[in-house]
C-alpha beads as a LAMMPS data file, in Angstrom:
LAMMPS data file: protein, C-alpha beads

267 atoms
266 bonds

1 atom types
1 bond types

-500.0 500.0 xlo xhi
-500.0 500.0 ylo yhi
-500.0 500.0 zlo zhi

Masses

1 110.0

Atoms # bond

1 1 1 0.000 0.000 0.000
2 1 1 1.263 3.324 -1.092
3 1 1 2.217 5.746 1.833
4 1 1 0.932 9.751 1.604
5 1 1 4.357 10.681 0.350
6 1 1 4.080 8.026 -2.586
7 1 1 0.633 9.078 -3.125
8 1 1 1.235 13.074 -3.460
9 1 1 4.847 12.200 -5.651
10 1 1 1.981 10.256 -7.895
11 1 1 -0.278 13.291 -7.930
12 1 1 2.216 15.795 -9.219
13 1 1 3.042 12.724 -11.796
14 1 1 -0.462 12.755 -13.169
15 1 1 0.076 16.492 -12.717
16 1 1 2.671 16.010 -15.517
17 1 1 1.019 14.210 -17.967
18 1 1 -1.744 16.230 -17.935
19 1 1 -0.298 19.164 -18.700
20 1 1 2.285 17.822 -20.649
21 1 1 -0.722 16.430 -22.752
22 1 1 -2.003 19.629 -23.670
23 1 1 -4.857 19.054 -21.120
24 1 1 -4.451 22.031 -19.225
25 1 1 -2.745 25.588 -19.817
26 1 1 -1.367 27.757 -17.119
27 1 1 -2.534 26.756 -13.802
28 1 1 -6.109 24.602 -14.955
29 1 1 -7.192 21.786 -14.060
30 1 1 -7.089 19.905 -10.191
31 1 1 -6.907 16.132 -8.825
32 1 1 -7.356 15.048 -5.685
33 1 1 -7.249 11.423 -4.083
34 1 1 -9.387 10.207 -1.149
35 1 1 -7.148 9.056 1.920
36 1 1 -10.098 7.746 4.376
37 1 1 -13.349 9.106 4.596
38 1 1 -12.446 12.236 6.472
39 1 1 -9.115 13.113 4.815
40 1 1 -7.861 13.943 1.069
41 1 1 -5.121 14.863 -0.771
42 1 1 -5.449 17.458 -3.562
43 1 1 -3.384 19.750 -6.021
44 1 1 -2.988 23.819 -4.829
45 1 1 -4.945 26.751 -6.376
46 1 1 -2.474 29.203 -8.756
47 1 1 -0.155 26.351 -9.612
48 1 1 0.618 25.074 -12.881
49 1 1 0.194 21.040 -13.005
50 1 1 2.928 20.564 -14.834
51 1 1 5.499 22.025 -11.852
52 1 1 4.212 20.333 -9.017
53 1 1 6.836 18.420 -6.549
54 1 1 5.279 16.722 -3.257
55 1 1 5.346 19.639 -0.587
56 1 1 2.928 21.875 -2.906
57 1 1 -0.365 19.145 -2.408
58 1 1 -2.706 20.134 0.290
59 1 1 -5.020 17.847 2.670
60 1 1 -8.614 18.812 3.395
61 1 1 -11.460 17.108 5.524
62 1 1 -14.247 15.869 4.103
63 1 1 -15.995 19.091 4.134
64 1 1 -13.499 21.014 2.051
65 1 1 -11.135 22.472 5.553
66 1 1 -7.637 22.661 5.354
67 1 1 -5.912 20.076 7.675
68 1 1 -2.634 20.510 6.560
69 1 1 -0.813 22.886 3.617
70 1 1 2.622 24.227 3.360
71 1 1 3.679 27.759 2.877
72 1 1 1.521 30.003 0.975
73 1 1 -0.284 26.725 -0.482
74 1 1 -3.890 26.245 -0.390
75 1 1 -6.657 23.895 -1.519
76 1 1 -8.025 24.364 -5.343
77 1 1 -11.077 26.241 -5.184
78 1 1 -12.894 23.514 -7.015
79 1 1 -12.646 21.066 -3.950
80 1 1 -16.142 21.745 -3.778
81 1 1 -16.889 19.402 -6.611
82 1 1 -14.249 16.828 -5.928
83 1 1 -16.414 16.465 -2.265
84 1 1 -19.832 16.245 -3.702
85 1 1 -17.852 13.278 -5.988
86 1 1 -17.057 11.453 -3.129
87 1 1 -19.735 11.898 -1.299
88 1 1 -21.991 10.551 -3.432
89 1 1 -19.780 7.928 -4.697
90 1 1 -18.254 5.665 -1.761
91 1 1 -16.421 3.478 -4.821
92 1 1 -14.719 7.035 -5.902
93 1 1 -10.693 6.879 -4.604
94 1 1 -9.494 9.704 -7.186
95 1 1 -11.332 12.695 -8.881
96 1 1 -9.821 14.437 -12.225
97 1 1 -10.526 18.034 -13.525
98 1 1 -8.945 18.858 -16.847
99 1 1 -9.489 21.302 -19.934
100 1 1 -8.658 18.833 -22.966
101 1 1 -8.692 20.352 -25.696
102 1 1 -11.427 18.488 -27.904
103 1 1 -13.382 17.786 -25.180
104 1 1 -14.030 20.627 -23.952
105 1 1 -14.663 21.902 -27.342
106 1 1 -17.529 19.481 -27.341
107 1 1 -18.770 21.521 -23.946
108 1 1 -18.472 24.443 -25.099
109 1 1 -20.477 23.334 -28.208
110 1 1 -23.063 21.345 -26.070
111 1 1 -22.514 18.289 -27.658
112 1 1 -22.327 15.384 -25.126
113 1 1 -19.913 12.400 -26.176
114 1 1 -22.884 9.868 -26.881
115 1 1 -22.155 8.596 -30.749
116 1 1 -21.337 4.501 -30.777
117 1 1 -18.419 4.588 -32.705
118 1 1 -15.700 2.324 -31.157
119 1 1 -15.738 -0.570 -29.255
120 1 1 -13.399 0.624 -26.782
121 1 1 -15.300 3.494 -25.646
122 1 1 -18.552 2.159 -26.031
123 1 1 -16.978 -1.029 -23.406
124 1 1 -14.873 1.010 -21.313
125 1 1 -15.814 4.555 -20.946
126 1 1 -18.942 4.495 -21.753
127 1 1 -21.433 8.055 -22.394
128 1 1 -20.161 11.622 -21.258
129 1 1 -22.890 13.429 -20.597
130 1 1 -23.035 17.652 -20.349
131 1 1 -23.372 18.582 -16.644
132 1 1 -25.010 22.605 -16.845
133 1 1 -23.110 25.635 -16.243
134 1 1 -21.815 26.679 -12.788
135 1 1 -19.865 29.624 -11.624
136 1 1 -16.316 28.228 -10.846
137 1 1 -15.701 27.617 -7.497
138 1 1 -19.484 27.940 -6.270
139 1 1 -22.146 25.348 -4.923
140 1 1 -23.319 25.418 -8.794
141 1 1 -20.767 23.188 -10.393
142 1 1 -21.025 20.436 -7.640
143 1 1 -24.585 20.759 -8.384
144 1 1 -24.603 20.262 -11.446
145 1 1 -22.596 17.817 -11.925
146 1 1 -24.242 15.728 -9.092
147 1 1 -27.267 14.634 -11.349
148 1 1 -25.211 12.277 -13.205
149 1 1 -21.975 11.095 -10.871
150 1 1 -24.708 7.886 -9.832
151 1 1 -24.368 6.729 -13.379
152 1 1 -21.293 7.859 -15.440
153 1 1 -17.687 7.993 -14.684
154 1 1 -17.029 11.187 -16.870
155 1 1 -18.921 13.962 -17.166
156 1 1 -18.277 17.102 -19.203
157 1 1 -18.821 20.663 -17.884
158 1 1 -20.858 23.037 -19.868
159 1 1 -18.616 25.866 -21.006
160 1 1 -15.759 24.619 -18.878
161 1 1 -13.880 20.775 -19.240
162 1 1 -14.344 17.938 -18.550
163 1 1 -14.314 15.679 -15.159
164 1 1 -13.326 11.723 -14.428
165 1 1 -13.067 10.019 -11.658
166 1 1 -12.573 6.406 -10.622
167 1 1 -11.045 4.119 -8.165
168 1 1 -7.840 4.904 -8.094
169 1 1 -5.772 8.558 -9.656
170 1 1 -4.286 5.795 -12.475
171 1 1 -8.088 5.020 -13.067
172 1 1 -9.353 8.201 -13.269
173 1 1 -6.484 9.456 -15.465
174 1 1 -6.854 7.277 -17.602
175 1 1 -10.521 7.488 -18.341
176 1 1 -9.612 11.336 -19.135
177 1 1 -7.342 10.228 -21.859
178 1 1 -9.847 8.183 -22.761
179 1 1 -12.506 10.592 -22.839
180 1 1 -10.350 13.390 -24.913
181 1 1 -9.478 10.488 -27.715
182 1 1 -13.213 9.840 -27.815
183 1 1 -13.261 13.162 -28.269
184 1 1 -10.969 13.796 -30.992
185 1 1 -12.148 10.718 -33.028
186 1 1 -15.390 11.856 -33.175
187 1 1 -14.522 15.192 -33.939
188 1 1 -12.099 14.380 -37.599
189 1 1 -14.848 11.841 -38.469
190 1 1 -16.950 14.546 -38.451
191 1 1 -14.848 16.228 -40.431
192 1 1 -14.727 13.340 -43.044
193 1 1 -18.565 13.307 -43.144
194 1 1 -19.628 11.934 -39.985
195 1 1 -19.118 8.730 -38.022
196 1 1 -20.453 5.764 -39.085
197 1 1 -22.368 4.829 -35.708
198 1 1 -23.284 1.377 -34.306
199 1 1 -26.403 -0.205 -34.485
200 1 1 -28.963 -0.777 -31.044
201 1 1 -27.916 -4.260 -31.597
202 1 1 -24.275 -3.823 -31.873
203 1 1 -24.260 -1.299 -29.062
204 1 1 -26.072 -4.311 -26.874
205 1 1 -23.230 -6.586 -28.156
206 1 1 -20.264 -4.689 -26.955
207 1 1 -22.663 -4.026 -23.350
208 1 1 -22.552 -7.674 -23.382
209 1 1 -18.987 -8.174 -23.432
210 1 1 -18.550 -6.030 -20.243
211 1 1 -20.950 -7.269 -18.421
212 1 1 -18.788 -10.454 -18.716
213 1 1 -15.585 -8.793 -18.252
214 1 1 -17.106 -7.506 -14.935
215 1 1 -15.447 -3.947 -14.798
216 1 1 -16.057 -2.037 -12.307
217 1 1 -17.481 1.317 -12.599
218 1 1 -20.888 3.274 -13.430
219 1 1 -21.904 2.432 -17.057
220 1 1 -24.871 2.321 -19.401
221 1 1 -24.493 -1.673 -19.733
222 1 1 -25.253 -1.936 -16.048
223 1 1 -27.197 1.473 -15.184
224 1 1 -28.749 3.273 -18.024
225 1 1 -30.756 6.395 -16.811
226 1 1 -32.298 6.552 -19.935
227 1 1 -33.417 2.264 -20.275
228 1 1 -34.549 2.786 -16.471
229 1 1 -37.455 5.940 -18.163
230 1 1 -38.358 3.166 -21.175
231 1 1 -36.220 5.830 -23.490
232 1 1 -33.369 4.569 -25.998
233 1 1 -29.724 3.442 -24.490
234 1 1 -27.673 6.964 -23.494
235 1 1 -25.897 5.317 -26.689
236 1 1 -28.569 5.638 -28.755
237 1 1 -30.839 8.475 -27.287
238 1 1 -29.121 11.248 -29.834
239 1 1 -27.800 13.169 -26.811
240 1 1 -30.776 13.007 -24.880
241 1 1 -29.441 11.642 -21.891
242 1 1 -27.748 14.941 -21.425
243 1 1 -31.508 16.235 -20.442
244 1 1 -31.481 13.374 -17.543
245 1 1 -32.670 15.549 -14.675
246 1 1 -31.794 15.053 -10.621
247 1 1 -34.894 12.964 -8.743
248 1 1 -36.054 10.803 -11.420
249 1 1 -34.287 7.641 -9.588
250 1 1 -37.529 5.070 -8.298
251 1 1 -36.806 4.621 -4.883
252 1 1 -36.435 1.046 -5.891
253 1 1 -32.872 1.995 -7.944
254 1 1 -31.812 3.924 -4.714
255 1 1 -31.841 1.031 -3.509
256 1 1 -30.347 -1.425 -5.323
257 1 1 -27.991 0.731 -5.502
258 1 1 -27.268 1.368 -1.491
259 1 1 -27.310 -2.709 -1.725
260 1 1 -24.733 -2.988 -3.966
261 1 1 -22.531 0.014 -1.938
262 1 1 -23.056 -2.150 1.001
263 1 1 -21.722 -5.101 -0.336
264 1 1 -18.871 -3.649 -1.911
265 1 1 -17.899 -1.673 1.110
266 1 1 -18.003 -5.418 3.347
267 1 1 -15.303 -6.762 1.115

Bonds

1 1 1 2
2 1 2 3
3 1 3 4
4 1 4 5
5 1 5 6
6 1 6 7
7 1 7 8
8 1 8 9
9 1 9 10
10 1 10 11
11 1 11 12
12 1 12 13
13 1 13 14
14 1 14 15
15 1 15 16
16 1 16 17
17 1 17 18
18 1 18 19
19 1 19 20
20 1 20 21
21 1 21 22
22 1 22 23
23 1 23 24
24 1 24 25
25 1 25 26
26 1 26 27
27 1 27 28
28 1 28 29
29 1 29 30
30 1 30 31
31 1 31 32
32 1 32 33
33 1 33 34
34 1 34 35
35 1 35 36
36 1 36 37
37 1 37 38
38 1 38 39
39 1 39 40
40 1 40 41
41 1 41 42
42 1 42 43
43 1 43 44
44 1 44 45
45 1 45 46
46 1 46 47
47 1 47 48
48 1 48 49
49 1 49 50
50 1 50 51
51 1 51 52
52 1 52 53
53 1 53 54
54 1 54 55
55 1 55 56
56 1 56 57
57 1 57 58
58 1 58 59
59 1 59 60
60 1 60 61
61 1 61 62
62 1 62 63
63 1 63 64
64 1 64 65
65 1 65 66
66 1 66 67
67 1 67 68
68 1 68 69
69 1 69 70
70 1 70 71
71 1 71 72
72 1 72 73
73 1 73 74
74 1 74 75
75 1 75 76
76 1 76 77
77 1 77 78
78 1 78 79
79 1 79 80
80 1 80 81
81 1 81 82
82 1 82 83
83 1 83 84
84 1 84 85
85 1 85 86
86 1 86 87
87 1 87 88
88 1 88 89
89 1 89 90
90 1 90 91
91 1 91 92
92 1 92 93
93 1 93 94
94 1 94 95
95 1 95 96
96 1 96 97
97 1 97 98
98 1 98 99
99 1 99 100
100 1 100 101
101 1 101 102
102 1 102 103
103 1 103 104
104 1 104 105
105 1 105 106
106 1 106 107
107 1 107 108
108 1 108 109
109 1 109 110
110 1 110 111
111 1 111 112
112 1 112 113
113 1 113 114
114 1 114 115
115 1 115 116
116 1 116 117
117 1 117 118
118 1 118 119
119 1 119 120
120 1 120 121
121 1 121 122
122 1 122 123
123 1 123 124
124 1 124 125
125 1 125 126
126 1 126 127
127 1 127 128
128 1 128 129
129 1 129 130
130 1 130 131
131 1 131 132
132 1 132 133
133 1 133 134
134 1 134 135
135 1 135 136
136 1 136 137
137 1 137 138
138 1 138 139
139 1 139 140
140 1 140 141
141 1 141 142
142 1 142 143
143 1 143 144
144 1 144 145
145 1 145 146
146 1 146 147
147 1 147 148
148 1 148 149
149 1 149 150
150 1 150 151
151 1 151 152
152 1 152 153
153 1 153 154
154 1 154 155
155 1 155 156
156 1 156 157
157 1 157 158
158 1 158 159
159 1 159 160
160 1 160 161
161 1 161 162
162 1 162 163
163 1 163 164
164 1 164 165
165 1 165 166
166 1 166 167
167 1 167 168
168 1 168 169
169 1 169 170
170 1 170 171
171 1 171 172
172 1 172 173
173 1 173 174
174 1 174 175
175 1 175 176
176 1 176 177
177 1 177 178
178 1 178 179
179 1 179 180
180 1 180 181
181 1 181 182
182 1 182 183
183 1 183 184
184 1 184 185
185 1 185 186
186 1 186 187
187 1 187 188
188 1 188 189
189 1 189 190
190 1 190 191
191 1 191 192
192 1 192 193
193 1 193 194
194 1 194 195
195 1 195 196
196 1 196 197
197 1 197 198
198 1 198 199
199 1 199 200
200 1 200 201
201 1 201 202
202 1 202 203
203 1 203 204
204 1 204 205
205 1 205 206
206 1 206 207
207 1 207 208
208 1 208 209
209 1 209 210
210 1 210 211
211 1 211 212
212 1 212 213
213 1 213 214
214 1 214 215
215 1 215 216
216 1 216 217
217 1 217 218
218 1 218 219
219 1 219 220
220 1 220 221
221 1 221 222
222 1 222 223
223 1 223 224
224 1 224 225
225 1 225 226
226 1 226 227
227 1 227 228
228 1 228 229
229 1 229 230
230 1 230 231
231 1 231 232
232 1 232 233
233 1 233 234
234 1 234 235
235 1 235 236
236 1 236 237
237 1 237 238
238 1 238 239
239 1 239 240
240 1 240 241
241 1 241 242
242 1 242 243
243 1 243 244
244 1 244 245
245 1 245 246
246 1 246 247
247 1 247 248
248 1 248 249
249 1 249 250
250 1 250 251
251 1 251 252
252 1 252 253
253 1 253 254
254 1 254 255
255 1 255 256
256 1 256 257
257 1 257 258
258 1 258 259
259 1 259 260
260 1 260 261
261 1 261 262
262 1 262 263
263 1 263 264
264 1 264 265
265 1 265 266
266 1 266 267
């Protein structure tokens, strides 16, 4: 098991490749990794990513509260969404915030990153829905983003980037990549006349196939906001599942999926 210093030297790696990936400019973007349920690691406001070196990561509580910073250091002001992550996601060890560059070209557009068109992303990342837009820093963006954490692990940000986050910082890392080659693909095949999508059937196919691989994670194959309102797959729906509103869970969902928290959590 990795010790705190091991963890934050892997933070300002991930800090790195981010930026070193064109994911960020300047000081953008934040990461953060969960410690125990009260205590969390996270990158600095008004640094760049890509200069990071251990001493600059901060630790908050659970509530956002510095426990521990060095210098002039102090929390990103985007905690706030990195909590409500957690919070509502006990299976959540690492949160990523990025600005890549085609993805968040999608969110500025308002396109959500729904289209079938590879296997890999249809099995492993699954859809990207649009998450409205919040003020930085304010109780909007953790909002926002909270009516879709229960069933996607990435979510883009109106107007602003794009967010992953998974169960560990490798994890969530690399479902960012992920998400911006998603991204890009879809984007130049655009360009070359538009993608040549998957069919329903197909789509159910490649669900299928990770259902039996049994990866872990929030995904359409297993929990479909869309299938669970009798509407078309979020892979399907024509972006439609980016209009999936907070509170239409059945209490019965809630609690199959508490169950399955439960059981994970006695493991």
């Amino acid at each position: 098991m990795q010790n705190e210093y091991e963890i934050k030297k892997e933070i300002c790696d991930i800090g790195k490749r981010i930026y070193n990936r064109n994911m960020v400019a300047a000081n953008d973007g934040n990461i953060s990794v969960k410690l125990s349920d009260n205590e969390f690691l996270c990158t600095p406001t008004g640094v760049s990513k890509g200069f990071m070196t251990p001493e600059y990561i901060c630790k908050v509580d659970a509530q956002g509260n510095v426990i521990q910073a060095n210098g002039n250091f102090k929390p990103s002001s985007e905690i706030k969404m990195h909590m409500r992550v957690y919070q509502e996601r006990p299976d959540v060890r690492s949160v990523v915030h990025a600005h890549p560059v085609y993805a968040t070209s999608f969110a500025i557009a308002g396109i959500p990153l729904t289209q079938p068109i590879m296997p890999e992303a249809v099995i492993a990342l699954g859809c990207v829905p649009i998450a409205k837009y919040g003020r930085p820093s304010t109780m909007e963006i953790p909002d926002a983003v909270s009516e879709y954490v229960q069933y996607f692990d990435a979510v883009l940000l109106e107007s602003h980037g794009a967010l992953t986050y998974s169960d560990s910082l490798l994890n969530a890392y690399l479902k960012m990549e992920s998400v911006e080659f998603y991204a890009q693909l879809l984007y130049q095949s655009r360009l070359l006349g538009g993608p040549k999508e998957f069919t329903p059937q197909q789509v159910e196919e490649l669900y299928e196939i990770r259902r039996q691989f049994g990866m872990k994670g929030r995904h359409p194959a297993n929990l479909c906001p869309n299938l669970k309102e009798g509407q078309p797959s979020c892979h399907n729906c024509g972006g439609h599942c980016g209009e999936h509103k907070a509170g239409a869970a059945s209490p019965d969902l809630v609690a199959e999926i508490t169950k399955k928290v439960i059981e994970q959590l006695g493991k």
